[in-house]
C-alpha positions in Angstrom: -7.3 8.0 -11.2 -3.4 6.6 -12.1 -1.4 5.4 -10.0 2.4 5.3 -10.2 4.2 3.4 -6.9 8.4 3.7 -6.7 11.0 3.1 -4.1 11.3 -0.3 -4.1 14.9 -2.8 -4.1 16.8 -4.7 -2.7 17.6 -5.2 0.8 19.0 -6.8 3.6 16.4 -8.7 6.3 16.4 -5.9 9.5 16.9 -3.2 6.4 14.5 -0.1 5.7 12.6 1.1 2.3 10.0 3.8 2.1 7.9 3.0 -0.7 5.6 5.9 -3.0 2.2 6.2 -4.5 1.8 9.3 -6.6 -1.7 10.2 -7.8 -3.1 11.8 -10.7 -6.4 12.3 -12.4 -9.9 12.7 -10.5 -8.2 12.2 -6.9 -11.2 14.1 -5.4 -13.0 11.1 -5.8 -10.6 8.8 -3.7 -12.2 7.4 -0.6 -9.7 5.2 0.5 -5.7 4.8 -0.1 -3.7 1.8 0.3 -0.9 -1.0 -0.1 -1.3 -4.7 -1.5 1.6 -7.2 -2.0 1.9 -10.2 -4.0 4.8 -12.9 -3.7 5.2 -15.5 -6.4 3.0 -18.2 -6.3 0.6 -16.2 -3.8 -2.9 -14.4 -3.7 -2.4 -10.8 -3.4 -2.7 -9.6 0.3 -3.6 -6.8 2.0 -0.8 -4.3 3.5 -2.2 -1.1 4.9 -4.7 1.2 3.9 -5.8 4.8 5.2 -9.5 5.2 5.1 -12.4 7.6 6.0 -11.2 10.4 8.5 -7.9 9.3 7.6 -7.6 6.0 10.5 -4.8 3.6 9.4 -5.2 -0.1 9.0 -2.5 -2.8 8.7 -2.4 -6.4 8.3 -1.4 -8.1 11.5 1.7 -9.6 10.1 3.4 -5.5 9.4 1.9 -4.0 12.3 5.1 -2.1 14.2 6.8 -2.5 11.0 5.3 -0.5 8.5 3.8 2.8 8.8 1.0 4.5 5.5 1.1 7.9 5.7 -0.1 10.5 3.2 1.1 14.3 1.8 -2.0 15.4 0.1 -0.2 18.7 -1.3 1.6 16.1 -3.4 -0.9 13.6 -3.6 1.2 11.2 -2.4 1.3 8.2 -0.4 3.9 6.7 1.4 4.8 3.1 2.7 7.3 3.3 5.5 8.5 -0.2 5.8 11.3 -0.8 9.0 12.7 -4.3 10.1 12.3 -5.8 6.8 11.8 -10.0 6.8 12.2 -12.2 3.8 8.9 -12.9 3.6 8.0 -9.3 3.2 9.4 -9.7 -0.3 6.8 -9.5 -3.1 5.4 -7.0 -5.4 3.9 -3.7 -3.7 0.8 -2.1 -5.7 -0.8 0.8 -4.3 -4.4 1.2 -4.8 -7.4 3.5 -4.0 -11.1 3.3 -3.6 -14.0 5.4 -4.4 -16.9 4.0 -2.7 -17.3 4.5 1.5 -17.7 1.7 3.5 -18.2 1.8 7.4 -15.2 1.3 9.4 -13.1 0.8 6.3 -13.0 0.3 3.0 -13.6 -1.4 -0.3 -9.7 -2.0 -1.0 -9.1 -3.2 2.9 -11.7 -5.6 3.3 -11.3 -7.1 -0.3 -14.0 -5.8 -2.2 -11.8 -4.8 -5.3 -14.6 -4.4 -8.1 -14.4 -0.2 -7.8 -10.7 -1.0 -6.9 -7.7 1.4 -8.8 -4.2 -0.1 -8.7 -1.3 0.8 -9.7 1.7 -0.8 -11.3 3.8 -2.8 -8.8 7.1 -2.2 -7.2 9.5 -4.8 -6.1 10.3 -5.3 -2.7 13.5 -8.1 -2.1 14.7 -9.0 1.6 17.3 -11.3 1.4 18.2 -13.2 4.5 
């Protein structure tokens, strides 16, 4: 699977940007879809996934913010991001899984071994 994320820029803290993840290769073998974000000087972190039976998950610091969604006809994936904070600022990588795991998923719960990522997008929210 490769990966190609877009949409991010610059702007203002209360601003919007919808992000994209588009998908090529093997996708039938995707289990899981998802967002990670890295600021300078931080451990990657985990945004929002969509996993088995297509639930949505999202770290407790985006939740209300940031809505995943997904247009499999394009085999894309979206990242919805609203009420933008300066510390929301960071690279965004999308990623996807291939191996099931109950309730989640690999790339959700950290297990990034089987892990596909993509190349970054930069997200700036200036204050």
């Amino acid at each position: 699977v490769q990966l190609q994320a877009s949409g991010g820029g610059l702007v203002q803290a209360g601003g919007s940007l919808r992000l994209s993840c588009d998908a090529s290769g093997n996708i039938f073998s995707i289990n899981s879809r998802g967002w990670h974000r890295q600021a300078p000087g931080k451990v990657r972190e985990f945004v929002a996934s969509i996993v088995g039976g297509g639930r949505m998950l999202y770290a407790d610091s985006v939740k209300g913010r940031f809505t995943i969604s997904r247009d499999n006809a394009k085999n894309t994936m979206y990242l919805q991001m609203n009420n933008l904070k300066p510390e929301d600022t960071a690279v965004y990588l999308c990623a996807t899984d291939e191996l099931p795991l109950y309730g989640s998923s690999c790339l959700t719960e950290g297990y990034y071994t089987d892990v596909t990522w993509g190349k970054g997008t930069q997200v700036t929210v200036s204050s």
